[in-house]
Backbone as a chain_set.jsonl record, in Angstrom:
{"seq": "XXXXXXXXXXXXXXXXXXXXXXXXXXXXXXXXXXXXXXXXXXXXXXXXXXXXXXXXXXXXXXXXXXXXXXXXXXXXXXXXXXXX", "coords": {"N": [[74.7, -11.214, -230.421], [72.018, -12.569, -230.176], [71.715, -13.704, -232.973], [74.104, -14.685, -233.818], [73.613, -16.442, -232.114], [71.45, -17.889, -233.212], [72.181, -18.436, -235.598], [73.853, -20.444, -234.917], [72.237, -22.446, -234.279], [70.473, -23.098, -236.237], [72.021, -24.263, -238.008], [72.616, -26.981, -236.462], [72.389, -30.533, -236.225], [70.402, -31.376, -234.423], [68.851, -29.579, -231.943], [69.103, -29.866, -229.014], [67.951, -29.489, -225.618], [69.712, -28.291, -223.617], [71.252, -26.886, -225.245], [69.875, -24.5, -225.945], [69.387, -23.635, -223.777], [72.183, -23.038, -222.957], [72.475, -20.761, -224.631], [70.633, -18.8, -224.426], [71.919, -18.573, -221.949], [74.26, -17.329, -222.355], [73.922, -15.152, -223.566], [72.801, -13.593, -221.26], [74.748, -13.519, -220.117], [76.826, -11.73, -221.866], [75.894, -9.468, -222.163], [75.584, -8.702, -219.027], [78.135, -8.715, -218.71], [79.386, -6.505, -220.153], [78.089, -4.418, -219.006], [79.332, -4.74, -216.195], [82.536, -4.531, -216.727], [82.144, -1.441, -218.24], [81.207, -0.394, -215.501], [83.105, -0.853, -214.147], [85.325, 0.627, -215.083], [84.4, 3.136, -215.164], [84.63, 3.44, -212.554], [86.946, 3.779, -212.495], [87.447, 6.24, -213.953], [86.146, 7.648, -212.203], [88.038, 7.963, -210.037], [90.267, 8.504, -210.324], [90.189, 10.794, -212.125], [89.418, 12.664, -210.05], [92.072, 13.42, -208.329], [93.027, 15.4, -210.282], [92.577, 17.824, -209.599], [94.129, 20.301, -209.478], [95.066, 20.415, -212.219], [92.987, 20.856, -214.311], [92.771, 20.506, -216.75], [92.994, 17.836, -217.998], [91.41, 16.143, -217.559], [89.058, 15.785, -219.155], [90.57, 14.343, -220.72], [91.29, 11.45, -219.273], [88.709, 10.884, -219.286], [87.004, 10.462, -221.498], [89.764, 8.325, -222.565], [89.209, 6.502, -220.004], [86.944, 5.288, -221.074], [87.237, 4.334, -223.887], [89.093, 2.756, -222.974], [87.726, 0.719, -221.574], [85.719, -0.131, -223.646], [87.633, -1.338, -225.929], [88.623, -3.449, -224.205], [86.123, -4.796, -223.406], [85.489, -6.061, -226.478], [87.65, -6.987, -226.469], [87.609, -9.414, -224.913], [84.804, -10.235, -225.82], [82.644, -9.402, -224.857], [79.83, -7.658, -224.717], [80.381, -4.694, -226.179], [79.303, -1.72, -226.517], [77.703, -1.97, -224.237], [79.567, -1.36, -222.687]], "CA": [[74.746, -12.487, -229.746], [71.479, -13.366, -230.599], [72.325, -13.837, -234.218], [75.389, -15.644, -234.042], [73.581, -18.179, -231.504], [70.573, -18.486, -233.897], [72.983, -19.295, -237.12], [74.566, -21.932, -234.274], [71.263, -23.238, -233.739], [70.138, -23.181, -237.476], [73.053, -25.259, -238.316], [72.834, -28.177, -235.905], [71.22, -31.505, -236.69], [69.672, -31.929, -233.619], [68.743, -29.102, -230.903], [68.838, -30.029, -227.391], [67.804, -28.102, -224.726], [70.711, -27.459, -223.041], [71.613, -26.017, -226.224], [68.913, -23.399, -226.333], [69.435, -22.643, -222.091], [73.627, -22.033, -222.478], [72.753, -19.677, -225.647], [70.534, -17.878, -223.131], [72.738, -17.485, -220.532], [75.454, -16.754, -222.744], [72.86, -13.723, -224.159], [72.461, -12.676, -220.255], [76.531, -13.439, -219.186], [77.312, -11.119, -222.264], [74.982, -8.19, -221.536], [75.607, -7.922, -217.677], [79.168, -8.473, -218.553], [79.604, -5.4, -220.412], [77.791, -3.63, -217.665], [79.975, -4.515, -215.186], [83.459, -3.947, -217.442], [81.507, -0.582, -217.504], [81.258, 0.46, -214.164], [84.795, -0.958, -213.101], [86.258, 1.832, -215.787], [84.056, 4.42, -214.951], [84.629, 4.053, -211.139], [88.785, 3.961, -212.133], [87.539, 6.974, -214.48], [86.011, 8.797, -211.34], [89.032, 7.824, -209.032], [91.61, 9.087, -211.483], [90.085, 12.337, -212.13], [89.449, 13.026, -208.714], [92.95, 14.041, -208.187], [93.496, 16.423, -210.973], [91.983, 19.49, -209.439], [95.169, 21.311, -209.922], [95.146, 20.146, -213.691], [91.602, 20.505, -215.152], [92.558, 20.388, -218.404], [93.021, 16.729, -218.468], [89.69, 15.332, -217.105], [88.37, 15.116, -220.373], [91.23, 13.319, -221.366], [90.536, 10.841, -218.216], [87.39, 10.208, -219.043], [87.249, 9.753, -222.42], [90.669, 7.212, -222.582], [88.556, 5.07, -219.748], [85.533, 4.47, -221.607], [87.306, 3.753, -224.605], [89.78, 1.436, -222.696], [86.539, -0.084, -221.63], [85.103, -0.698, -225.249], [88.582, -2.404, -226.302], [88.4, -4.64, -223.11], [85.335, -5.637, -223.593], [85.685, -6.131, -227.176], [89.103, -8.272, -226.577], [86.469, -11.038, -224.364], [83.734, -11.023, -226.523], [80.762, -9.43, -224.174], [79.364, -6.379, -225.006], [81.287, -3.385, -225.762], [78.47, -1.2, -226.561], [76.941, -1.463, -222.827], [80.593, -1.263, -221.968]], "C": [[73.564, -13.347, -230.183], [71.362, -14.119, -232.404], [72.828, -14.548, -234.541], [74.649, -17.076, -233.287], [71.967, -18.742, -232.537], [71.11, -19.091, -234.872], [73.8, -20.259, -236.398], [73.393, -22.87, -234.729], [70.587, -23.59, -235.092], [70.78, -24.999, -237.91], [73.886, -26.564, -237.65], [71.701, -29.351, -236.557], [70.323, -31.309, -236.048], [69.66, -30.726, -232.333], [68.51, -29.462, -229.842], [68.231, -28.732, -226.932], [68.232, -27.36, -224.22], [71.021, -26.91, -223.949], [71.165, -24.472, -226.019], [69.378, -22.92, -224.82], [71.137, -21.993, -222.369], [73.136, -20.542, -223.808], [72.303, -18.471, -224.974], [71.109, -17.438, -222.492], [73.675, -17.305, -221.277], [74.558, -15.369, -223.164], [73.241, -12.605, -222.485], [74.556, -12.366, -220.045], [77.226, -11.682, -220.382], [77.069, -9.601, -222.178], [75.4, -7.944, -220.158], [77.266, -8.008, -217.757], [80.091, -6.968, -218.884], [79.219, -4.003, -219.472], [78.781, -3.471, -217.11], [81.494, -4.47, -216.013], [83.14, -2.28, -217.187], [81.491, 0.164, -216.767], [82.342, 0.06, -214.005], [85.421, 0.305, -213.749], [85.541, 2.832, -215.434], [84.652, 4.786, -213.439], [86.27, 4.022, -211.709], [88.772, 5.152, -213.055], [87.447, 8.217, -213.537], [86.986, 8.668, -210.435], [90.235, 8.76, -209.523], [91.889, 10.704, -211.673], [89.766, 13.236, -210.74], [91.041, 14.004, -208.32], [94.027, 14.746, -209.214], [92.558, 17.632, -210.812], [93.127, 20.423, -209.926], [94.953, 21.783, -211.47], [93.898, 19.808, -214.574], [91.813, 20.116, -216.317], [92.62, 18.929, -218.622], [91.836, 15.432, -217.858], [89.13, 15.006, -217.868], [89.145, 14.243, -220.773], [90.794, 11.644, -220.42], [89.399, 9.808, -218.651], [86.926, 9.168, -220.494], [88.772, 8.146, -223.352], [90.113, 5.978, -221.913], [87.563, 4.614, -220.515], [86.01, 3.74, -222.692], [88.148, 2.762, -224.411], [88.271, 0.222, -222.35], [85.808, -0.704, -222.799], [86.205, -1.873, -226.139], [88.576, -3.193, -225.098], [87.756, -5.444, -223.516], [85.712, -6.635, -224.868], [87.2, -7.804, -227.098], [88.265, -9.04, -225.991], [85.247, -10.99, -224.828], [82.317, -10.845, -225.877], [80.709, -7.824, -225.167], [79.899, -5.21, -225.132], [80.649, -2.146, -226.118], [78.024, -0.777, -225.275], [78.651, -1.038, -222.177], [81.021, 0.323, -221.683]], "O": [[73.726, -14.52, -230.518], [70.767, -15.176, -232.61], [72.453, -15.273, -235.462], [74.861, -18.254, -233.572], [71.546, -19.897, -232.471], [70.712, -20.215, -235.177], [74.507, -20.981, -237.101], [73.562, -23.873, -235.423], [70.002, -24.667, -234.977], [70.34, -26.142, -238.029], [74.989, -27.046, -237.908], [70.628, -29.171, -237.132], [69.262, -31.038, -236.611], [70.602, -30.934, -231.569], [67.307, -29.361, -229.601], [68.052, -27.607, -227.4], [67.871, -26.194, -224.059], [71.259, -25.787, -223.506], [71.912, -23.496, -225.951], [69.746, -21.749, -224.727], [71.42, -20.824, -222.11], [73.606, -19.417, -223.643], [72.959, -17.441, -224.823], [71.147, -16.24, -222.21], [74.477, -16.831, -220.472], [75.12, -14.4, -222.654], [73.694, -11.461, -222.438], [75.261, -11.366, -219.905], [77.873, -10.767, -219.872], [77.934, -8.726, -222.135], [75.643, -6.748, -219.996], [77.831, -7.37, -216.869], [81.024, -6.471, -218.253], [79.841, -2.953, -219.311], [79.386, -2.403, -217.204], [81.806, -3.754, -215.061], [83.658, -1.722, -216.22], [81.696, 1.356, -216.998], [82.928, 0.993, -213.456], [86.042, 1.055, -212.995], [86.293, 3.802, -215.346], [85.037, 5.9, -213.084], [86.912, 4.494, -210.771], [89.928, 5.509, -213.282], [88.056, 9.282, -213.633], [86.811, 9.607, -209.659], [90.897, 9.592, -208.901], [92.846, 11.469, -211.55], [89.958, 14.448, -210.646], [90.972, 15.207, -208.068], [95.256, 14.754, -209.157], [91.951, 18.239, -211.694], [92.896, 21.269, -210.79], [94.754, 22.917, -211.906], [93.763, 18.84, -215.323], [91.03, 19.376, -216.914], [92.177, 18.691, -219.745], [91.724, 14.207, -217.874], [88.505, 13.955, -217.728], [88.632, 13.228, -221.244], [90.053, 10.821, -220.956], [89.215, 8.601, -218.494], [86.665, 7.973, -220.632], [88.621, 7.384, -224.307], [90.175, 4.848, -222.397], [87.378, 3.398, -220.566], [85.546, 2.608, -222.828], [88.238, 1.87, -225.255], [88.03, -0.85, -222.906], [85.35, -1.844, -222.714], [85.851, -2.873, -226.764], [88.355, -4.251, -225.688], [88.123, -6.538, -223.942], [86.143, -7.765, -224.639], [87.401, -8.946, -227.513], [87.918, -9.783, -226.909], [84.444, -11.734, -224.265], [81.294, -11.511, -226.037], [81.433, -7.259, -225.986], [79.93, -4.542, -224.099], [81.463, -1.223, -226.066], [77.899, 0.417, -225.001], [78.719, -0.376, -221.142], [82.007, 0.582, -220.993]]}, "num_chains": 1, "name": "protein.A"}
């Protein structure tokens, strides 16, 4: 993110300020967004597996399908799919 908004900011005539504050909060919106993507899949990762006591064997599956639905989520809107 910061990258892409520095080669924005490179490649304007004229920097404002508001320029420089949305690139910021787009820095923070994209970081706490992936967070919270994140925790929504983990808590529908711990809800999920919760009721396969019978059927252990598929808890790993569970767990690993949410996180990586979480990484393509994110990924499809553009925040963070790393913290995701």
């Amino acid at each position: 993110v910061l990258c892409s908004m520095f080669a924005f900011l490179a490649n304007m005539p004229v920097v404002n300020s508001i320029d420089v504050f949305l690139g910021v909060a787009r820095f923070f919106v994209v970081g706490v967004g992936g967070v919270l993507f994140g925790l929504l899949f983990g808590f529908a990762a711990a809800f999920t597996s919760r009721f396969t006591n019978r059927v252990r064997e598929i808890e790993p599956l569970f767990v690993f399908m949410f996180s990586y639905l979480a990484y393509l989520v994110a990924e499809l809107f553009a925040i963070s799919s790393v913290m995701a």
